[in-house]
Phi, psi and omega in degrees: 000134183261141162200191195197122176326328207260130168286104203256159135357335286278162164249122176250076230278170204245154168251332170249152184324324189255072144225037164325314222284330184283314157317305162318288186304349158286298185305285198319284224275286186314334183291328178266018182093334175291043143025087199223090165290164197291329182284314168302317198280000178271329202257013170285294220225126191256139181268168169217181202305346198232004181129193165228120184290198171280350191265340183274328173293340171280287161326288206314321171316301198289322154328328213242351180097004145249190223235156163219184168171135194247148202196140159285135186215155183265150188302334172251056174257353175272005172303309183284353210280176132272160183231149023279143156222163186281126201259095185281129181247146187030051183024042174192038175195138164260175177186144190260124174282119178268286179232151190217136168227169158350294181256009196182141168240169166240131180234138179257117272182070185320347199262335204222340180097210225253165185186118163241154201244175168251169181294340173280331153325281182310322160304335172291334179263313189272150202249346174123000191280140175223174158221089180260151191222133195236099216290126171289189177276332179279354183314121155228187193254359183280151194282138176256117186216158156222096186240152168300116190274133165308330189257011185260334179303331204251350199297161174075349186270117166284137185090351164348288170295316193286329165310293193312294166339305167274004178264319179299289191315321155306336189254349175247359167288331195291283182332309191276296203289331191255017113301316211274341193291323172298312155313292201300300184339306206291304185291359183278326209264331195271306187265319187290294177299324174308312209244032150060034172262121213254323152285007173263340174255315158356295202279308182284337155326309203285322199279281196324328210281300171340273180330288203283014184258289161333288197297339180309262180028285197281356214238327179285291185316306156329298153321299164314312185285346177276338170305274205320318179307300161318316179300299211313304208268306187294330196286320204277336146331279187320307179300359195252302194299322201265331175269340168277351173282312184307312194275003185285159206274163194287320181296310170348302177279347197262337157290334197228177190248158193299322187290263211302300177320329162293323147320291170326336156268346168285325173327333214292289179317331185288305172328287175321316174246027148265327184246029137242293170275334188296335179263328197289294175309347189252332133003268168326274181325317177292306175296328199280301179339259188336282171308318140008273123021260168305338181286319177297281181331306169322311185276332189200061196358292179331281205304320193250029160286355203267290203288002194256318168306307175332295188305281201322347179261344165292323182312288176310327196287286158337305190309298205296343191258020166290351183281283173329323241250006174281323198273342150339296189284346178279309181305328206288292193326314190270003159298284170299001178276329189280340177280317160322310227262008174279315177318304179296328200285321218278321196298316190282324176290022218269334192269343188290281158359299167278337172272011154248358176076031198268359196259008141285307154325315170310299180314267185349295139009280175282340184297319193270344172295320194277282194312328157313294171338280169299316188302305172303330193275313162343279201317314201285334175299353182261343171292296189327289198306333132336285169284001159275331199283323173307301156330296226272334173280343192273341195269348200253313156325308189282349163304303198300309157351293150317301191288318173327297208289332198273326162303323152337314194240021119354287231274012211245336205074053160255110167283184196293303196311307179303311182310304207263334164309310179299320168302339201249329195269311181306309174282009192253308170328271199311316196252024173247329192292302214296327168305304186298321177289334181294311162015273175282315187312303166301336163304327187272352203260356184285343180280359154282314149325285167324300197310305182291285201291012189262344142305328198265286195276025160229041170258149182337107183267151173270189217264082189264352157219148191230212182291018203197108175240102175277142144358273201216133181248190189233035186045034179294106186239173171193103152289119152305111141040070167248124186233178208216121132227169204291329186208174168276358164254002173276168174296135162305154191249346131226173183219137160044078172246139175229120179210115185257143181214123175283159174260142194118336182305138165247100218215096133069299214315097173279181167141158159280140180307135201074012159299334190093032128357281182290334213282315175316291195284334177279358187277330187284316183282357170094358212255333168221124169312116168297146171285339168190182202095150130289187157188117193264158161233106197105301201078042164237117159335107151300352145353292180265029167246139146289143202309318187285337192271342190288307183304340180271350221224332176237124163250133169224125197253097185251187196305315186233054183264156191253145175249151187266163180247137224164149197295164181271000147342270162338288180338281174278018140244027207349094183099012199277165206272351181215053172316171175264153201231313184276303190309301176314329174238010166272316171310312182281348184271321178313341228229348198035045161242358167314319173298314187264000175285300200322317191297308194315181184288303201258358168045203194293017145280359159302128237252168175201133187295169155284358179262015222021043175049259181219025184274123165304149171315339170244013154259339176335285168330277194315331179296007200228318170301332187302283172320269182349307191297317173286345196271335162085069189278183187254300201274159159184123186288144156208133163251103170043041197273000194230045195260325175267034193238144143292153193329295192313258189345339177270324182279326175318279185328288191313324185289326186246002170257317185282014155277347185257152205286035153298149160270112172207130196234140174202173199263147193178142164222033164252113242271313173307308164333268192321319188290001201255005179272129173308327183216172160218134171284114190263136173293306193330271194293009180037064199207131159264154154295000000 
């Protein structure tokens, strides 16, 4: 385990867009000993759309057992603060001051990692705002963490044990033969060669040349089977992560940016190759040191002070630079999480881009990202580079050493044969320490790695079953007094909505924009939890439904549906493995895009990006009405699902849904839309019209 006496920071990086603040109150708390990760610190304060303020941050502190209190300070009063403290920057951020000099401060920098600035940044930035924070008498030290346990990771892989047993067991006849080679040298040169028997080295030739066929041999199957181990775990990892990602609830994603949720799977690996070969090899390397070791001792004390120092100092080197060389890999990761999700962002935004002329900016932009990036990954390549050049003077020391000491020691009864067996056993010494510590170095780096994927997997899933799965509903709804907002600390976005809707009913939704219109509808679809209220189906709470079951039964056509890439086939019926054929191009006639999938070359083998390819916005639409139409729904949702069709095409749809046996409420601010409803509901006044 690497650590270190001097009380330090940590750097704690925000996993969603609003939780700086909260990110801060780790590090302030962690500086004082308290262990407080992002997923605990969500359940002192749930961040919301706008942030956190100072009062709320203040309160969260006092939650955690200290005490706080925010103040205007002139920039050169921070000189005098204690430190760490907390920094409002650019009036739309926190950030923590670690250290400040005459020319440069250091900020730990939730968005970004460790930073040092020159002082005129910081005036430019700091806004005069502070936050100090302190343990109170109720503070204690015990950790609030929810982290992913490694043993939660292996549980289930079948053969586990039995795999590993056998890499082990494979790995150490490799380990006895690359002992016994420095022994066969020593008796070949000290007995054989003294006394010229030439069928004696004959015979020991043949036998090492054996041995070394054997170790490939054992050294290949092993690799192979440590392939297999890999295959095993990465596939059934990924499959594990990707269905706990798939089931997270919609704010999760609507909080974080698309390159950091995608990062957060490379952890997978890092996890995958430290507790399969990296632990079977550090195993080995720690006994082959340790035999090593007693063999040199044996043979020399003297001798085996050269190869013990060579280690302990390889040792000490590591130790100290692991603090860095940890919050380095903390940067590099969230660098490249931020240069991915400007990329992903620049590709789905590209026509909006060229038509404001933004793709210069976008370039610059990115240009500083890959220099972050790269500039962070430099640093850890000059740590590396360090501690390889450090190895190679400790291995090239403890040689010289030997031999030096050992020619010394001729008249002592050390021959030739031991001096190069000790040589050879020093260097085994030496270049087994340096694998085992980089090792343990990767081990301590997992509990970083866990940390990231312990965002994915203790944050909220929905309900995908629940008590009550009815057969079939009829599309009967009624909302109970419902209101809705995103946190406790935001405003409701609506409150105490009472709405009866009969099935078959066509209904509506009025409002001026940001009422919660759209907001309305995702609380129906099951996609956000109301904060209080019901809403029935049936005259069953959807409460008591599970989301699959709600979800077989409600279609929802929303503002910004995405079609996936994949025929439009594939689309609207979506992905199935045995499509309806008929159901399907019935649906597209329902829908008045049939005539024109029928027109393309290749008609619903026709292929599509996930951007939607080269499909206008309003065939976009009817295809997603289309989709929505096959799942044969009770219910069926639409947010502006007709905004880009012209009129006739808006009236086709309308016309033809409304034959059919749905329930359907939906959203429109096109007044011929609106007139085409049986009742219409204004949200704003919770009133029909």
């Amino acid at each position: 385990m690497f650590f270190s006496w001097q009380k330090k920071t940590p750097l704690i990086l925000q996993s969603e867009t609003n939780e700086c603040g909260l990110a801060c109150l780790a590090m302030i708390t962690g500086y004082f000993g308290k262990r407080v990760d992002l997923a605990s610190a969500r359940t002192i304060h749930e961040t919301t759309s706008h942030g956190m303020t100072l009062r709320e941050l203040i309160t969260a502190f006092e939650r955690v057992g200290m005490m706080a209190r925010a103040s205007r300070i002139e920039l050169d009063d921070l000189r005098s603060l204690s430190r760490p403290v907390i920094l409002h920057w650019s009036f739309n951020h926190f950030v923590v001051l670690v250290k400040v000099t005459h020319r440069s401060a250091v900020i730990h920098d939730p968005g970004i990692g460790r930073r040092s600035i020159s002082l005129r940044e910081l005036s430019d930035k700091f806004t005069g705002i502070i936050v100090e924070a302190w343990p109170a008498e109720t503070f204690d030290k015990k950790p609030m963490e929810m982290n992913v346990s490694v043993s939660d990771l292996f549980r289930g892989v079948r053969g586990l044990k039995r795999i590993l047993s056998s890499v082990l067991a494979l790995s150490i006849l490799v380990e006895l033969l690359s002992i016994a080679v420095p022994a066969a040298s020593q008796f070949t040169i000290d007995t054989l060669v003294q006394s010229s028997d030439r069928e004696g080295i004959f015979f020991i030739g043949i036998v090492v040349i054996s041995a070394l066929l054997i170790k490939s041999t054992f050294s290949v199957i092993r690799a192979w089977v440590l392939m297999s181990l890999r295959y095993t775990l990465g596939v059934k990892w990924a499959e594990m992560f990707f269905n706990r990602l798939s089931r997270l609830t919609l704010p999760f994603f609507e909080k974080r940016h698309t390159g950091d949720i995608t990062s957060r799977f490379q952890s997978l690996t890092a996890i995958q190759e430290a507790f399969t070969a990296d632990m079977v090899a550090s195993i080995l390397d720690a006994i082959v040191i340790i035999i090593s070791m007693v063999i040199i001792f044996t043979n020399s004390p003297l001798l085996a002070m050269g190869p013990l120092a060579a280690a302990m100092g390889y040792v000490a080197l590591k130790a100290g630079l692991f603090s860095m060389y940890r919050t380095r890999k903390i940067e590099h990761i969230a660098f490249e999480a931020v240069q991915s999700s400007h990329f992903l962002e620049t590709i789905r935004a590209i026509s909006a881009i060229k038509m404001l002329n933004l793709a210069p900016i976008r370039r610059r932009e990115w240009v500083n990202h890959v220099v972050n990036s790269t500039h962070a990954g430099n640093q850890l390549f000059k740590l590396d580079l360090l501690t390889n050049t450090a190895a190679m003077l400790f291995v090239g020391f403890s040689g010289i050493y030997v031999l030096s000491v050992g020619a010394l020691e001729f008249d002592k009864g050390i021959t030739t044969g031991i001096l190069l067996a000790v040589m050879l056993y020093a260097d085994m010494v030496i270049t087994r320490t340096v694998r085992l510590v980089n090792a343990v170095s990767d081990f301590c780096l997992v509990s970083m790695h866990s940390q990231r994927l312990t965002d994915i997997a203790v944050s909220p899933v929905e309900r995908d079953e629940g008590e009550r799965s009815p057969a079939q509903l009829n599309g009967h709804i009624v909302i109970r007094n419902l209101s809705f907002r995103h946190s406790p600390s935001d405003p409701n976005i609506f409150e105490g909505i009472n709405i009866e809707v009969m099935p078959g009913e066509s209904v509506a939704i009025i409002g001026p924009s940001g009422c919660g219109k759209s907001t309305l509808l995702h609380v129906l679809a099951g996609l956000y939890e109301p904060t209080d209220g019901d809403i029935l189906i049936n005259g069953i709470s959807i409460s008591s439904i599970g989301k699959r079951a709600i979800r077989k039964h409600v279609a929802f056509v929303m503002q910004d549906d995405k079609l996936l890439a994949g025929t439009l086939q594939k689309n609207i019926t979506g992905f199935s493995e045995s499509p309806d054929m008929e159901r399907m191009a019935e649906c597209a006639n329902y829908a008045a895009i049939d005539d024109e999938i029928c027109s393309f070359p290749q008609g619903y083998d026709s292929m599509i990006g996930d951007i939607g390819s080269t499909l206008s916005g309003g065939q976009r639409q009817r295809i997603s009405i289309a989709r929505a139409l096959y799942r044969q729904p009770r219910v069926l949702l639409l947010d502006e699902a007709t905004s880009d069709l012209d009129i006739d095409n808006e009236q086709k749809i309308t016309h033809a849904i409304s034959q059919l046996p749905i329930t359907r409420i939906f959203v429109a601010h096109r007044p011929e839309m609106i007139k085409s409803a049986d009742r219409i509901f204004n949200l704003q006044l919770n009133a029909w019209n």
